[in-house]
N, C-alpha and C positions, 0 to 999 in steps of 0.2 A: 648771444653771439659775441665774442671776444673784440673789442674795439681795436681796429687797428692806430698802433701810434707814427709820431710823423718824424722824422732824424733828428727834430731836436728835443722830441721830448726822450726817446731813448738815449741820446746822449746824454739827459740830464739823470736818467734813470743811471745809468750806469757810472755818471757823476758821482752817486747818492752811496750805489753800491760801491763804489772806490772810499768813501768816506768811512764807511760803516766796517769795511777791511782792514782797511788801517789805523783806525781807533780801537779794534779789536786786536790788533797784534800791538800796540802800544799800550793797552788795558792789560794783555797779558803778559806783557814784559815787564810793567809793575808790579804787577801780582806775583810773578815768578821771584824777581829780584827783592821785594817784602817779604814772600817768605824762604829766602836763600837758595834760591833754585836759578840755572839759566831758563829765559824763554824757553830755547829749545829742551831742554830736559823738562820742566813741564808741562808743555805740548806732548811730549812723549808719553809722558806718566799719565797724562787724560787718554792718552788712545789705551793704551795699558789696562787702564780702571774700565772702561770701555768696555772692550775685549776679552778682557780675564786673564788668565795665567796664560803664557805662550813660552814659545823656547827662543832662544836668542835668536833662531836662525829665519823662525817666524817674523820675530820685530824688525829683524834686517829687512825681512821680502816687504811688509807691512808697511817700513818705514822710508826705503829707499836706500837708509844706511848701509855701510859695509861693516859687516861681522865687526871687526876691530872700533868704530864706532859704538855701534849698539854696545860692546861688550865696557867699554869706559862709561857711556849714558849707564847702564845695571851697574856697574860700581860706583861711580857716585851718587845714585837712588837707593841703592842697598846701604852705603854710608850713613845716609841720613835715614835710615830704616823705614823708607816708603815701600821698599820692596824688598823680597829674601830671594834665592838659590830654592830650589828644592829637587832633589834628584826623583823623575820618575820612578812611581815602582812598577813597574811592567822594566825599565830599560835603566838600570843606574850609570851608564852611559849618557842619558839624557837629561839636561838641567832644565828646568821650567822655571820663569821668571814668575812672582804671585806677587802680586800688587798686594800692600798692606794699607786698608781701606780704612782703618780705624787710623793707623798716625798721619795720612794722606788728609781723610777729613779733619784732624785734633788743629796738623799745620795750616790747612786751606779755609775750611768751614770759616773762620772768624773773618776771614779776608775777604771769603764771598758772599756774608751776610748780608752786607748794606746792599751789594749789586744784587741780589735774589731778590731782596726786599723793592727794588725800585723798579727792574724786569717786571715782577707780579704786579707790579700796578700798572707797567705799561702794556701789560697779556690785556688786566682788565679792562684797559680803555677799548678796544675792539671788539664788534661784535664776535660773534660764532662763525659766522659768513669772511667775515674781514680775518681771522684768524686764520680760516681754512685756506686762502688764497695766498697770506706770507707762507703758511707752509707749505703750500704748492710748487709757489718761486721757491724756497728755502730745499728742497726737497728734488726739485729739478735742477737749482744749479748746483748742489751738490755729487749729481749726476754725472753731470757735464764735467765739473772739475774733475772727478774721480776719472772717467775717460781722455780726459786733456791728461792726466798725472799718468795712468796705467801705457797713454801713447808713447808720451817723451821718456819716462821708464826703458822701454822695448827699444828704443832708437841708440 
């Protein structure tokens, strides 16, 4: 049965999780900016690699952005040839953005060695049990964000 906690250990939990948020968006704002990218363009190009090819008007709903954004993010990903243009062939009216996976890893891979390499050891500190439970939390408030974002989106 799930132990209830008391206001101040949730606060400190979400102390933890405030912690872990913002050293990830300052992790990846180095990584971006090491290897010549903005934050936000490489946050994009991981939902991209993600996802797979889509069309601009897709990354716009995707991402929040307006058309005229997304369309500068794909030209300067395209620039540095992370990604290409490619015209549907059912509709050559339609452009599908295709993430290039090999110069994406050739740039990134070197950058995210050492952090792969120290994650895999912090996976393996945790049992099977203790793993299944972060991605529970991991997994649920992913959730939750995705409906807080899909809310304020609509409004």
């Amino acid at each position: 049965m799930p132990k209830t906690l008391n206001d101040q250990q949730i606060q400190h939990f979400r102390a933890s999780s405030r912690r872990y948020s913002d050293a990830s968006i300052l992790m990846h704002e180095a990584i971006a900016r090491k290897a010549g990218l903005s934050g936000t363009d490489h946050k994009y190009l991981g939902l991209l690699l993600e996802k797979g090819p889509a069309t601009a008007g897709e990354l716009a709903q995707m991402t929040g952005l307006t058309t005229g954004a997304v369309t500068g993010l794909i030209d300067r990903l395209e620039k540095k040839k992370l990604v290409k243009r490619q015209f549907d062939k059912n509709d050559r009216r339609k452009v599908i953005i295709v993430p290039n996976v090999q110069n994406t890893k050739q740039l990134l891979g070197p950058i995210f060695a050492e952090l792969q390499a120290k994650t895999a050891a912090l996976i393996a500190s945790f049992s099977e049990s203790e793993i299944q439970t972060i991605e529970q939390y991991f997994l649920g408030a992913v959730s939750i964000m995705q409906e807080v974002t899909n809310q304020l989106n609509e409004k």
